[in-house]
C-alpha positions, 0 to 999 in steps of 0.5 A: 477499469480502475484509474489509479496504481498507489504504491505504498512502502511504509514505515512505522518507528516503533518506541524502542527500537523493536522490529517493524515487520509485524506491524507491516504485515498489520499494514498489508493486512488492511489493504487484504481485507479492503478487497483491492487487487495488490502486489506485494514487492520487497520494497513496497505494495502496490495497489489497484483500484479508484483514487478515493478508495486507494488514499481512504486504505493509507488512511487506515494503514497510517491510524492503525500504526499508532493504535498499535503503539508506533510513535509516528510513521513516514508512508512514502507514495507513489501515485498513477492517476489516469482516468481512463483506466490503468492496471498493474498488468498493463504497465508490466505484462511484458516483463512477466515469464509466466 
């Protein structure tokens, strides 16, 4: 089972005001393509898997930002670390109306 929850809402500053939403879609497209399990909430994305591998992918997130022109970027995190497992469904199962 993987140990940690990261979520992450990020938000690059763009050089002249334009909007930031494709740069976000950039963003969730790293952790896509990272194979993590993830959710996508209208605030943040909230991640699934070991640690290491969850802060190297808003490493990524955060450089890609500026490859793409953005002048800074604040990422504000929220972390579970519990080593002997957790996973999105755990904390949220009962509130699900599937």
């Amino acid at each position: 089972m993987e140990n940690s929850l990261v979520s992450i809402q990020i938000l690059p500053k763009t050089k002249n005001g334009e909007s930031v939403i494709p740069l976000v879609d950039e963003a969730i497209s790293i952790i896509d393509q990272s194979g993590v399990k993830y959710e996508v909430h209208p605030l943040e994305t909230t991640m699934e898997g070991e640690l290491s591998e969850l802060f190297s992918i808003v490493e990524k997130m955060n450089k890609r930002m500026i490859e793409l022109g953005s002048m800074n970027v604040i990422s504000q995190i929220k972390v579970l670390y519990q080593p002997d497992g957790i996973s999105m469904n755990t904390l949220t199962e009962k509130y699900r109306h599937e």
